[in-house]
C-alpha beads as a LAMMPS data file, in Angstrom:
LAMMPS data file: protein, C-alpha beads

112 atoms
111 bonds

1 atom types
1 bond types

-500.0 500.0 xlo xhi
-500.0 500.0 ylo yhi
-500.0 500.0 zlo zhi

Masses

1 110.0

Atoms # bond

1 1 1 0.000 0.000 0.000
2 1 1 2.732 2.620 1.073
3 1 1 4.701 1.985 -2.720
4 1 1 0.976 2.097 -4.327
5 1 1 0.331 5.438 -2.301
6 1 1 3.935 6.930 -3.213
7 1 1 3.896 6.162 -6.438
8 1 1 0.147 7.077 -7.109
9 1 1 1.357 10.338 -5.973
10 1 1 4.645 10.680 -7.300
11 1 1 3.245 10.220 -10.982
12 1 1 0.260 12.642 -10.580
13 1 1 2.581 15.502 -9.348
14 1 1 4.266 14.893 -12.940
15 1 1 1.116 15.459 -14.672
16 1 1 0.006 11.466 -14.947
17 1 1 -3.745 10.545 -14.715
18 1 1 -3.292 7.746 -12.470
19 1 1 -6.209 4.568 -11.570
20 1 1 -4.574 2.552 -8.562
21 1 1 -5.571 -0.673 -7.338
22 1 1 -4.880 -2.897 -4.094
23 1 1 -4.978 -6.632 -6.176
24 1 1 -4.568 -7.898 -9.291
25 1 1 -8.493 -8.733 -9.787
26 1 1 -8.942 -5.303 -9.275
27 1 1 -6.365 -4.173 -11.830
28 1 1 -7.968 -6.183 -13.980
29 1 1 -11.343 -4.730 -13.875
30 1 1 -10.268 -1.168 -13.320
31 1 1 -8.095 -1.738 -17.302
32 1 1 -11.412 -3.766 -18.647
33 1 1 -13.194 -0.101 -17.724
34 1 1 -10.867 2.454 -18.643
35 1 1 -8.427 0.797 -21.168
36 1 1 -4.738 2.438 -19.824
37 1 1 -1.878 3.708 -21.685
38 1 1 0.329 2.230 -19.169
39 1 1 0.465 -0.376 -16.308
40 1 1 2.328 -0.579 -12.905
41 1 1 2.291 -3.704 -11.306
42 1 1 4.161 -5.326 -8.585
43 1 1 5.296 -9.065 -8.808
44 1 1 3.499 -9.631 -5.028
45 1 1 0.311 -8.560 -5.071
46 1 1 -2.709 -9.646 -3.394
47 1 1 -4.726 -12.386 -4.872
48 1 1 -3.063 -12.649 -8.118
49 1 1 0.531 -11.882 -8.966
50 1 1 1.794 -9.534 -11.150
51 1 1 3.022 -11.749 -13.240
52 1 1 -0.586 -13.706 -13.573
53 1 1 -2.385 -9.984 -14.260
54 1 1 0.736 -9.195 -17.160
55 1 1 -0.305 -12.613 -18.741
56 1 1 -3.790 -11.792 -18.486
57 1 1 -3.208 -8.565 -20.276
58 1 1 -1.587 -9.519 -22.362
59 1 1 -4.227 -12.136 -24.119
60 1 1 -6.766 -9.158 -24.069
61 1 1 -6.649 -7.916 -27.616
62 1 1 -7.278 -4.054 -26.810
63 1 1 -4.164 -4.074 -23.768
64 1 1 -1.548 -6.719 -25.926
65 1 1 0.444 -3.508 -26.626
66 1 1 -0.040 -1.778 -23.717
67 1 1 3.537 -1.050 -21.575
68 1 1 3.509 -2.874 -17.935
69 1 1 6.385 -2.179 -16.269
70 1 1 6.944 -4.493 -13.207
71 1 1 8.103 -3.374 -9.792
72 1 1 9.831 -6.081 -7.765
73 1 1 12.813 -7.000 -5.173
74 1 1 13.040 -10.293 -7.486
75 1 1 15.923 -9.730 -9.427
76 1 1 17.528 -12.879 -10.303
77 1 1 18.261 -13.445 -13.709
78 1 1 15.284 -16.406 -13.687
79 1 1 12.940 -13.882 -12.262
80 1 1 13.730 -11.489 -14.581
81 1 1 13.110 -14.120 -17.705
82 1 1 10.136 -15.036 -15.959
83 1 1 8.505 -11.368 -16.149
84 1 1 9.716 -10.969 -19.507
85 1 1 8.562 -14.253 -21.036
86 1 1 5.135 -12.855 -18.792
87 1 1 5.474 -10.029 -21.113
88 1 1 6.504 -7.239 -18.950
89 1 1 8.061 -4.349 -20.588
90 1 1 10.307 -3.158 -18.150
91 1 1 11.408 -4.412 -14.825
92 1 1 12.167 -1.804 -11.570
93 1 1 13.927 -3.850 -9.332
94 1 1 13.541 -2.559 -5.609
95 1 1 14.563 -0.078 -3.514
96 1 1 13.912 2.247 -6.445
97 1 1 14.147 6.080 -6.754
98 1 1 10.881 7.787 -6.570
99 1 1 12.423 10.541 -8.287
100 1 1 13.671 8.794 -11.356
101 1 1 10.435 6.752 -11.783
102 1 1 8.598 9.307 -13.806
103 1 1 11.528 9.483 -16.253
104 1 1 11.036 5.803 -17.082
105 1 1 6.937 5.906 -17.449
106 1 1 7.993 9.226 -19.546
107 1 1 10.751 6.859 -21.628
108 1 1 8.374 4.082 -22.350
109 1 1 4.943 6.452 -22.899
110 1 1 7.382 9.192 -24.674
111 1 1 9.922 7.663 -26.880
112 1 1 12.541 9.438 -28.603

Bonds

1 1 1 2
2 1 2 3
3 1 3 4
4 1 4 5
5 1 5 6
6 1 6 7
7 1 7 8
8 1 8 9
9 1 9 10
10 1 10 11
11 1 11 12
12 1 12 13
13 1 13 14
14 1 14 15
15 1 15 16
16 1 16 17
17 1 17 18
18 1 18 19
19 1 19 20
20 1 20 21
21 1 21 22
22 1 22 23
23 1 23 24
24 1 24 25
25 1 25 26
26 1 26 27
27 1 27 28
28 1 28 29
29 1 29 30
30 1 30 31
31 1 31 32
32 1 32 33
33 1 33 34
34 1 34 35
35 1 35 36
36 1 36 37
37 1 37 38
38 1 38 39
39 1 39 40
40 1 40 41
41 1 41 42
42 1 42 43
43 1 43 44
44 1 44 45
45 1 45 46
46 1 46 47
47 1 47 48
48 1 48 49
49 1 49 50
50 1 50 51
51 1 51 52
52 1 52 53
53 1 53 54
54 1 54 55
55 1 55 56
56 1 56 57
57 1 57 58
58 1 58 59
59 1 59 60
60 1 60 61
61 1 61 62
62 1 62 63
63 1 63 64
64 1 64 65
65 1 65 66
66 1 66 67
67 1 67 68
68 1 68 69
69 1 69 70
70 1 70 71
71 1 71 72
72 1 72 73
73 1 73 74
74 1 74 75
75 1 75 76
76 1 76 77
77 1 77 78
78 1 78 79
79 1 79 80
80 1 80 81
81 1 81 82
82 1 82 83
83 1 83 84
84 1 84 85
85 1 85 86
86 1 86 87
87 1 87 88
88 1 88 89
89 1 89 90
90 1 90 91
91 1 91 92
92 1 92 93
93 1 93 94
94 1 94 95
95 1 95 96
96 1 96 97
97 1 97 98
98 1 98 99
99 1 99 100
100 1 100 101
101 1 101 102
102 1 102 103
103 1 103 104
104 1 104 105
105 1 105 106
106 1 106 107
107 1 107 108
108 1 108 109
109 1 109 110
110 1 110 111
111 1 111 112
């Protein structure tokens, strides 16, 4: 909840529109609703993982292309194949900098 809250408020002070969640059903249902341009997820989550809600994306046809980036303290080089093969776009392993986050939503929303 406190990373949710931080970043939740991290991304609006840099001018994101921002729909947070507390499980991965709820993720789910929130992006069903209001299709996103971008997802945040974190590998433990309640109910399902992150890695279960990045598969399930990814076999819905309108968020296939849509950038997840994953936010975990896994960082072995398994884990990180795991989340990839998941389809994750980008992996932030923890302790992260809340003040460089915005510049990698900005990279993969923004590219040069």
């Amino acid at each position: 909840p406190q990373i949710r809250r931080a970043l939740r408020v991290t991304l609006r002070a840099n001018g994101y529109d921002v729909a947070a969640a507390a499980t991965g059903e709820e993720g789910l249902d929130v992006a069903a609703v209001h299709p996103p341009d971008l997802v945040v997820l974190d590998w433990l989550m309640p109910g399902k993982s992150g890695i279960d809600v990045c598969r399930e994306l990814r076999r819905d046809p309108e968020l296939t292309g849509t950038p997840v980036v994953m936010v975990t303290s896994r960082s072995t080089v398994a884990d990180l194949a795991l989340a990839l093969a998941a389809g994750v776009t980008f992996v932030v392993t923890k302790p992260f900098s809340l003040k460089a986050f915005p510049k990698v939503i900005r990279g993969l929303l923004e590219p040069d």
